[in-house]
SERO-4910 file (N, C-alpha, C, O; in steps of 0.05 Angstrom, whole numbers):
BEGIN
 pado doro    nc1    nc2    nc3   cac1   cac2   cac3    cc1    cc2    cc3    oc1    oc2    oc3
  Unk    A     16    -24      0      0      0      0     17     25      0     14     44    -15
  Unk    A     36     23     19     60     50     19     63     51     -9     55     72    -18
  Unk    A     75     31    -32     87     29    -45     72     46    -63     82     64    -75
  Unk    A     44     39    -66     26     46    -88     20     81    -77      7     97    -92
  Unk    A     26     86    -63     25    116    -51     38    126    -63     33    146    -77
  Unk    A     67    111    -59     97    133    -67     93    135    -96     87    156   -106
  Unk    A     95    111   -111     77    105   -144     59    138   -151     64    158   -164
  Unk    A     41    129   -136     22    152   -142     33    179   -133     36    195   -151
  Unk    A     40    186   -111     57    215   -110     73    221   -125     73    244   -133
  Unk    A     97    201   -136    111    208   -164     93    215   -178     87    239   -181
  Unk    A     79    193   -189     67    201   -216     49    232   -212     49    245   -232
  Unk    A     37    242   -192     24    263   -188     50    289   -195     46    309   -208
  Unk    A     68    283   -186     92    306   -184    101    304   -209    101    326   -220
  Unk    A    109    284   -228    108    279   -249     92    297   -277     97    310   -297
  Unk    A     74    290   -263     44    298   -277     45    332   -272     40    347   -291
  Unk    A     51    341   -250     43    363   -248     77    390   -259     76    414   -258
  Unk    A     96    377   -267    109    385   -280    115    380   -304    135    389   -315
  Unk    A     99    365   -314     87    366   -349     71    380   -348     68    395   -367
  Unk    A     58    383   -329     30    408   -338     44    430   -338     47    439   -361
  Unk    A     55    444   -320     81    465   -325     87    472   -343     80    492   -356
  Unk    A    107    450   -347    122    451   -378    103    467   -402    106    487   -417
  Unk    A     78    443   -396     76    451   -426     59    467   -422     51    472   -445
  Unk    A     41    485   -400     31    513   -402     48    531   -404     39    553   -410
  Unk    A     77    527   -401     97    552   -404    106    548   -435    114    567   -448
  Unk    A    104    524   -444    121    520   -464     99    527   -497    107    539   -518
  Unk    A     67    515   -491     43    517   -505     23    520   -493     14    542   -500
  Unk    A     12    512   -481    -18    529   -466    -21    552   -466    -40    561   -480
  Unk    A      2    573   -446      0    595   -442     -6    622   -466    -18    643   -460
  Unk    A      5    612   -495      4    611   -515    -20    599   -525    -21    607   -548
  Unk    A    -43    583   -521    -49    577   -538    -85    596   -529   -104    607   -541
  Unk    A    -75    592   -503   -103    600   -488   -105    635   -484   -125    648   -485
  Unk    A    -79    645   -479    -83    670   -478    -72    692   -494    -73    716   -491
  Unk    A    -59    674   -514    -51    700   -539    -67    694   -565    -87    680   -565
  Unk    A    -57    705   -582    -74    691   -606    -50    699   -626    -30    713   -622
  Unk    A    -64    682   -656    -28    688   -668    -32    711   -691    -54    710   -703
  Unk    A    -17    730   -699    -20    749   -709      5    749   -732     24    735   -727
  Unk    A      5    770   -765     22    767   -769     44    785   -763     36    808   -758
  Unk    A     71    781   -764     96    795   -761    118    799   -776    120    780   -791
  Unk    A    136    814   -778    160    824   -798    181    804   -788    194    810   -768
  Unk    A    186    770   -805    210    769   -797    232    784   -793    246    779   -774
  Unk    A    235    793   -802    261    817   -802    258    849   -816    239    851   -832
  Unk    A    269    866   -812    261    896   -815    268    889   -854    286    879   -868
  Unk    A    242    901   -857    229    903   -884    234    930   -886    230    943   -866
  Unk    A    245    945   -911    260    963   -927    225    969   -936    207    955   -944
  Unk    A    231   1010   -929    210   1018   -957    208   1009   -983    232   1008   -989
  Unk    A    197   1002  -1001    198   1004  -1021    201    982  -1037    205    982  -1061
  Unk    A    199    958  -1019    208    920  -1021    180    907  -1030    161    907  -1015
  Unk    A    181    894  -1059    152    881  -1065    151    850  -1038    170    834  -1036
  Unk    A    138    849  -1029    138    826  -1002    132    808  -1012    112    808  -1027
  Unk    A    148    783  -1005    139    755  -1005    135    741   -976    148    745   -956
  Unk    A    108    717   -980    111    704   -951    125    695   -935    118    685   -913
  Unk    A    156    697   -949    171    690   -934    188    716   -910    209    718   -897
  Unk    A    166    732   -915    178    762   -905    170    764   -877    178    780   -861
  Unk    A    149    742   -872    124    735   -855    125    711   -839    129    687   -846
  Unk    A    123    718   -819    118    697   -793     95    702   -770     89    724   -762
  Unk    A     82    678   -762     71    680   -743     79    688   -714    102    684   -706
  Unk    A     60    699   -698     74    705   -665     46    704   -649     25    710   -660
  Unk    A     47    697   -622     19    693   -610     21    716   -591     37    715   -572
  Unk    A      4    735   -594      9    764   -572    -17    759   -559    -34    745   -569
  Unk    A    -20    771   -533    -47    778   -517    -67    800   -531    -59    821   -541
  Unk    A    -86    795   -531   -112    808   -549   -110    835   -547   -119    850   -565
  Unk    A    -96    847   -520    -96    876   -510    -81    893   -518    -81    918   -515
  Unk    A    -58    871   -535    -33    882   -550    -29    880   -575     -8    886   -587
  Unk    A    -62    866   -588    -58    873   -618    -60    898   -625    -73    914   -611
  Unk    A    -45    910   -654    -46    931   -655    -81    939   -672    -91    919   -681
  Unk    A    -94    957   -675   -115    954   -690   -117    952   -726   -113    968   -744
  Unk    A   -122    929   -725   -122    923   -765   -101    909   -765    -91    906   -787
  Unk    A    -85    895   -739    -66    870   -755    -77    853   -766   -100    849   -760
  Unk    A    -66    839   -783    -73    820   -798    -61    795   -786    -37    793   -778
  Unk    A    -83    773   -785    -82    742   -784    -54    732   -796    -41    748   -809
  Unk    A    -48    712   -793    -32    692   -809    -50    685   -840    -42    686   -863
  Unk    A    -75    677   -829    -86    667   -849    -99    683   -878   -111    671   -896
  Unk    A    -91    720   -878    -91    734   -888    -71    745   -900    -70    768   -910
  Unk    A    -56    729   -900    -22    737   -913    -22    742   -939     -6    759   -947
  Unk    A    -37    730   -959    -47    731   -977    -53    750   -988    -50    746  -1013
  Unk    A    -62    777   -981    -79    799   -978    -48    815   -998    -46    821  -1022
  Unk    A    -32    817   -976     -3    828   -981     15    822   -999     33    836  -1010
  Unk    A      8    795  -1002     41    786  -1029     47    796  -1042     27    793  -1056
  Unk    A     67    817  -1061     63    820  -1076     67    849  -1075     82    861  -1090
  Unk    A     50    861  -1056     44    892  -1048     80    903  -1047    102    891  -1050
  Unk    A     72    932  -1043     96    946  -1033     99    969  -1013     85    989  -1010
  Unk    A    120    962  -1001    121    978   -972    121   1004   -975    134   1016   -993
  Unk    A    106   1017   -956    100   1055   -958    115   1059   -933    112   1081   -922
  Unk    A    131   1041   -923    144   1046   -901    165   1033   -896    169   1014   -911
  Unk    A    185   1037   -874    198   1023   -859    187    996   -838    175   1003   -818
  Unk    A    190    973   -842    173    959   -824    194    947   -808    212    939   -822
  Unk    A    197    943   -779    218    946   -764    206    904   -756    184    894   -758
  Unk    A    227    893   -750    228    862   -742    214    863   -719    218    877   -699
  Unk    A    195    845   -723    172    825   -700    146    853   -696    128    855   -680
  Unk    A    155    874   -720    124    896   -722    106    877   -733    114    861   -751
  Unk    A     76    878   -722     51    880   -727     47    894   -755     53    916   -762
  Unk    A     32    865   -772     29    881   -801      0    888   -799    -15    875   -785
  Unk    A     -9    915   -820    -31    928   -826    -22    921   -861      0    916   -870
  Unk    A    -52    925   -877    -53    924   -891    -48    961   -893    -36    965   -915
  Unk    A    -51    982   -883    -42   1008   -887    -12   1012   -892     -6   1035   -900
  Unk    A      7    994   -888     35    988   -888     41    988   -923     60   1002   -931
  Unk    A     27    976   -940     27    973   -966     19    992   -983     10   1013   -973
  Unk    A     21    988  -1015      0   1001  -1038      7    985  -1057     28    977  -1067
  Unk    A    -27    982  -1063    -15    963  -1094      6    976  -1123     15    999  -1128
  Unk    A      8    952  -1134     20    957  -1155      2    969  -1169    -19    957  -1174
  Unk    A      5    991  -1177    -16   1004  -1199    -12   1001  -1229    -25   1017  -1244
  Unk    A     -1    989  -1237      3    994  -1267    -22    972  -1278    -31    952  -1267
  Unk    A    -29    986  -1303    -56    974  -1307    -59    986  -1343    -45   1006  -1347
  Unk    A    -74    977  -1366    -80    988  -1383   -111    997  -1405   -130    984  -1414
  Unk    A   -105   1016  -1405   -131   1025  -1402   -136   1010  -1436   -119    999  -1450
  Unk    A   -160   1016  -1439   -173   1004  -1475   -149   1012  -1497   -132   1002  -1512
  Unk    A   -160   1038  -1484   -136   1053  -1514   -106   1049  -1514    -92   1054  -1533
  Unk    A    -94   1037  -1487    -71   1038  -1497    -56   1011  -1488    -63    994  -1472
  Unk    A    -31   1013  -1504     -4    987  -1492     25    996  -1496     30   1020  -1498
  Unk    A     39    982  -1498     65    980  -1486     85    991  -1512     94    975  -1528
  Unk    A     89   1012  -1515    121   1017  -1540    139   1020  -1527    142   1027  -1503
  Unk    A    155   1016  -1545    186   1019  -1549    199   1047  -1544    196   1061  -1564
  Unk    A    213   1059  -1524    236   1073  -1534    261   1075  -1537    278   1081  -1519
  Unk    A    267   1070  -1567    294   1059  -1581    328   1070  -1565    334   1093  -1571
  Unk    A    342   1060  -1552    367   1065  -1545    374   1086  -1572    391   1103  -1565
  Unk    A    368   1087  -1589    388   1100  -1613    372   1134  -1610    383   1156  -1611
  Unk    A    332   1126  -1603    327   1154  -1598    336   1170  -1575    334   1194  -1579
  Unk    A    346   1162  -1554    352   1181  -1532    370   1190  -1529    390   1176  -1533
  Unk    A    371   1214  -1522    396   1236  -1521    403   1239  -1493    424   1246  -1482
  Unk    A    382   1232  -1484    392   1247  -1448    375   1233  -1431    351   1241  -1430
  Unk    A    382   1215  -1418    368   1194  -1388    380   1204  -1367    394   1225  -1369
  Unk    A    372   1186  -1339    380   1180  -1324    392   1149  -1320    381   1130  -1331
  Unk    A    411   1145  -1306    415   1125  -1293    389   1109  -1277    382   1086  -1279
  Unk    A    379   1127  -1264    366   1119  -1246    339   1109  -1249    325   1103  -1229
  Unk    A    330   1108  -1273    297   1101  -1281    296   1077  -1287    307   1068  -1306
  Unk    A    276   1061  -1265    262   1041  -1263    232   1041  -1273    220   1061  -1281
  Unk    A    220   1009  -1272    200   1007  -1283    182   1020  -1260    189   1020  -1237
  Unk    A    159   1030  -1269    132   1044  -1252    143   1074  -1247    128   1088  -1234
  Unk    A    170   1088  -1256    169   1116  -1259    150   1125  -1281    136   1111  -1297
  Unk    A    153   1157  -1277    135   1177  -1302    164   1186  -1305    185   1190  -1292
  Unk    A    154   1187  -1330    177   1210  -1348    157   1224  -1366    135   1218  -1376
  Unk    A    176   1251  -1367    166   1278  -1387    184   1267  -1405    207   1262  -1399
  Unk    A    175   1263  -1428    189   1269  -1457    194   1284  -1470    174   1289  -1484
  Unk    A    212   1298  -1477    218   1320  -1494    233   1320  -1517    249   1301  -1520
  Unk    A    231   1341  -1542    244   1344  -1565    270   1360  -1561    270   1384  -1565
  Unk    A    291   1347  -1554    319   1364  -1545    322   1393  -1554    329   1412  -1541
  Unk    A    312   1391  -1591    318   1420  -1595    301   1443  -1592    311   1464  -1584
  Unk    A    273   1440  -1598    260   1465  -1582    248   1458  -1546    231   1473  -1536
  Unk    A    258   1435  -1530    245   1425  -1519    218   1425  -1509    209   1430  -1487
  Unk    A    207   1419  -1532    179   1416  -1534    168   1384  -1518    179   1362  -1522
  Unk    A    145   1391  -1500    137   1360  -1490    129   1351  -1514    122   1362  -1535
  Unk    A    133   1320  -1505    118   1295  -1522     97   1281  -1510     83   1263  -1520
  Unk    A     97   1293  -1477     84   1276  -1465     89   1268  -1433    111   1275  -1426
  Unk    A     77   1259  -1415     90   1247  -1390     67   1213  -1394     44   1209  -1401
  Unk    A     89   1198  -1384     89   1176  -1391     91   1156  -1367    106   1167  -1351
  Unk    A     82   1131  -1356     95   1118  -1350    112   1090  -1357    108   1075  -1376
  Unk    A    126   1087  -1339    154   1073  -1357    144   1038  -1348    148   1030  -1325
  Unk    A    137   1026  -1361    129    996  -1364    152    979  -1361    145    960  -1348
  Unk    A    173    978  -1367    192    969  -1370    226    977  -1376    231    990  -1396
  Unk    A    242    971  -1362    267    989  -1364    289    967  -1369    293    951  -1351
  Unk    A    307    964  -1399    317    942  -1411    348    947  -1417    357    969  -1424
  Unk    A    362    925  -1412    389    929  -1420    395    917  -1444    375    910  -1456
  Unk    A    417    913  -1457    422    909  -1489    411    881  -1490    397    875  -1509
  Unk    A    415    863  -1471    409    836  -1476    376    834  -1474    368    814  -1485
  Unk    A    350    853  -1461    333    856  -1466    320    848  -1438    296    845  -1434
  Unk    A    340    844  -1420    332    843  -1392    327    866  -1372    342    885  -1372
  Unk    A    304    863  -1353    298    883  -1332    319    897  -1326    337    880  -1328
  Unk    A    328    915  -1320    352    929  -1306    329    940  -1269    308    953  -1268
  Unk    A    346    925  -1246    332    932  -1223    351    940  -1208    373    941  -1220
  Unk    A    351    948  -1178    372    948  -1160    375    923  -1151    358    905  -1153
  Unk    A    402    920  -1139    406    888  -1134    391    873  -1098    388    850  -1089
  Unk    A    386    902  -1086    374    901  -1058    344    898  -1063    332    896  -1042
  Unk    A    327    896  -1086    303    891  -1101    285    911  -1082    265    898  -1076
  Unk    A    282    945  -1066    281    958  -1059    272    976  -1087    279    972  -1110
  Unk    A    258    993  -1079    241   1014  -1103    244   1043  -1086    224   1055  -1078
  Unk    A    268   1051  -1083    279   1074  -1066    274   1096  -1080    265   1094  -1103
  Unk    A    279   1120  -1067    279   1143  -1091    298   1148  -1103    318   1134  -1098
  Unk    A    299   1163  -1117    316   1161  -1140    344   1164  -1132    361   1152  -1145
  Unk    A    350   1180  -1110    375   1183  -1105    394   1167  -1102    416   1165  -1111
  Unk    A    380   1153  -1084    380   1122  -1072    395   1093  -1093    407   1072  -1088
  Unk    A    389   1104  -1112    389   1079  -1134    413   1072  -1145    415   1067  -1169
  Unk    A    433   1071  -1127    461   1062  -1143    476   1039  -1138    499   1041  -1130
  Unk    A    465   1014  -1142    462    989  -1152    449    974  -1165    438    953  -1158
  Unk    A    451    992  -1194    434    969  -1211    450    950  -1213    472    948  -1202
  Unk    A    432    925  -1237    448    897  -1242    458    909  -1270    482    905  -1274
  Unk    A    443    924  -1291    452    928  -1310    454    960  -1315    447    980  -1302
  Unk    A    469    958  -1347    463    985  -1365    439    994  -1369    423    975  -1369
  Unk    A    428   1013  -1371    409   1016  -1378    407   1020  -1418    422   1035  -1430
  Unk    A    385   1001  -1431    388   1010  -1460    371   1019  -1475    371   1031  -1497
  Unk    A    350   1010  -1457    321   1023  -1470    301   1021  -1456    304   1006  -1437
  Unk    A    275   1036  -1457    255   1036  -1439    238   1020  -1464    240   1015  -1488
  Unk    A    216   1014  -1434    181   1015  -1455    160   1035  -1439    153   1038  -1415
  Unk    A    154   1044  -1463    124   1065  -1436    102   1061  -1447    101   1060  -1472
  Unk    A     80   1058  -1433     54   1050  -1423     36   1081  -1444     37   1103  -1433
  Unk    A     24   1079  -1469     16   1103  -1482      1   1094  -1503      6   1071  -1512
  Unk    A    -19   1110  -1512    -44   1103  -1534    -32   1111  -1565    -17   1130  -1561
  Unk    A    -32   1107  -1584    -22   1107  -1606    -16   1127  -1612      6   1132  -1622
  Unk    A    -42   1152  -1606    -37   1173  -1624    -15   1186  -1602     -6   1205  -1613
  Unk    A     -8   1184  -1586     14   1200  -1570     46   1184  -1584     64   1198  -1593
  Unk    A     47   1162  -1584     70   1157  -1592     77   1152  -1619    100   1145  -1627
  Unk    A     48   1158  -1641     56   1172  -1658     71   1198  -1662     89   1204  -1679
  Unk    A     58   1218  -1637     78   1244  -1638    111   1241  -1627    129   1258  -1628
  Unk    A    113   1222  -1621    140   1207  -1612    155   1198  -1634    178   1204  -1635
  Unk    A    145   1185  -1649    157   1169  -1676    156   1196  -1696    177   1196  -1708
  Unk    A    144   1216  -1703    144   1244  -1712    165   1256  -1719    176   1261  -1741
  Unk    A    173   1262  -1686    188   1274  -1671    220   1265  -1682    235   1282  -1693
  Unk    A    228   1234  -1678    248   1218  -1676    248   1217  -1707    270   1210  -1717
  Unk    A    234   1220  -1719    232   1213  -1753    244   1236  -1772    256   1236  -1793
  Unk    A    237   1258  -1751    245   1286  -1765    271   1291  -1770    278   1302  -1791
  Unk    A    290   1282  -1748    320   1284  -1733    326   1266  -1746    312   1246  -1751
  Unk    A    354   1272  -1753    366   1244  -1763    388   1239  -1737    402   1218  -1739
  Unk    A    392   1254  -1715    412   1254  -1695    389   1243  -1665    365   1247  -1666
  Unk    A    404   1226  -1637    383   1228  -1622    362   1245  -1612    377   1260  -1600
  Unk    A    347   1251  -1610    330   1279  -1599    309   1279  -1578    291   1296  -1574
  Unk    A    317   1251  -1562    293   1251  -1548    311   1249  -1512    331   1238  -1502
  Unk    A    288   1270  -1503    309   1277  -1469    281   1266  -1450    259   1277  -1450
  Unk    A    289   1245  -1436    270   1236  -1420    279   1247  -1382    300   1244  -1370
  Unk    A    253   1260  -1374    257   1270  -1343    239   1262  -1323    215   1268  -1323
  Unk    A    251   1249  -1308    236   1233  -1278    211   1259  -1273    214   1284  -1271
  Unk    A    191   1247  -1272    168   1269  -1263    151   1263  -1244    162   1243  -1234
  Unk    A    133   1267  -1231    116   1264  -1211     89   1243  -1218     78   1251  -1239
  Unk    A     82   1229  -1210     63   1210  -1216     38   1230  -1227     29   1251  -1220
  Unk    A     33   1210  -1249     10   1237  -1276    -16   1209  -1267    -20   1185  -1262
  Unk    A    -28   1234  -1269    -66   1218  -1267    -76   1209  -1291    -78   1221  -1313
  Unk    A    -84   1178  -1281    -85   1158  -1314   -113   1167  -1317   -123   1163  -1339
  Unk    A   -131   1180  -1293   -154   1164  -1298   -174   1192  -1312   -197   1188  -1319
***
């Protein structure tokens, strides 16, 4: 009978430091936080996000921030791009993002602007800038544009290598040369473009970083 006591008092003491364990280890967690999502690591303005940017964390209900998003809402975000600095193990909001806007309307699609037409770039223009177009010699506009695509001789994206969408200043690590753009425009405008470039037998076309132009 002693024996079956001591038996049972182990196993009770036993028992009651597994329960421990695993309320410190999962219970405590499962019953009184809930799981939310978080910045594995500090996310850069300007970074298109993948789920792998994302981890779960179980906080107390009192310390969600308002409009975090679930785990199971991650979805929402992929893809998006940061309007901010997002600092490691921050609480994500879908206000943290903005979509990609590029989009085409009926009237228009995607041309060419020829490496042989431009006279004067930047280094620094990536895809989803506006550029003003101009005729170098009376600098007359052609237009403000946005830039669909930004190509090196081999016909590949030219990006920064930190895959960050900084401002312009910012931008000195691309992977490539830059050799040609494509911009996002309805015919009869880049007819006045082909005009323009047709008239000149020398380059004549001066493209300038401009302020986001209203498509709609």
């Amino acid at each position: 009978m002693k024996q079956i006591r001591m038996y049972l008092g182990i196993f009770l003491i036993l028992l009651a430091i597994g329960g421990l364990i695993f309320w410190e280890m999962i219970g405590r967690e499962a019953i009184l936080t809930e799981p939310i999502l978080v910045a594995k690591e500090t996310i850069p303005q300007g970074k298109l996000v993948s789920e792998s940017d994302f981890i779960s964390m179980g906080i107390l209900p009192e310390s969600r921030m308002r409009g975090a998003l679930s785990p199971s809402r991650v979805d929402e975000i992929i893809g998006e791009k940061t309007k901010q600095l997002i600092p490691q193990n921050a609480q994500i909001s879908k206000h943290f993002f903005e979509n990609d806007d590029f989009y085409l309307k009926e009237t228009e699609s995607i041309f060419a602007i020829k490496e042989e037409w431009i006279a004067l770039r930047s280094s620094s223009l990536r895809r989803g800038d506006w550029i003003d177009i101009y005729e170098t010699g009376e600098m007359k506009s052609l237009g403000c544009f946005q830039i669909a695509f930004v190509k090196d001789e081999k016909e590949l994206e030219v990006r920064d290598n930190n895959g960050t969408f900084e401002s312009e200043l910012k931008r000195t690590d691309a992977n490539a040369v830059i050799s040609h753009v494509e911009i996002i425009s309805d015919i009869l405008s880049y007819q006045k473009i082909l005009a323009c470039v047709n008239a000149s037998i020398e380059s004549n076309l001066l493209l300038v970083q401009a302020e986001e132009n209203n498509k709609s």
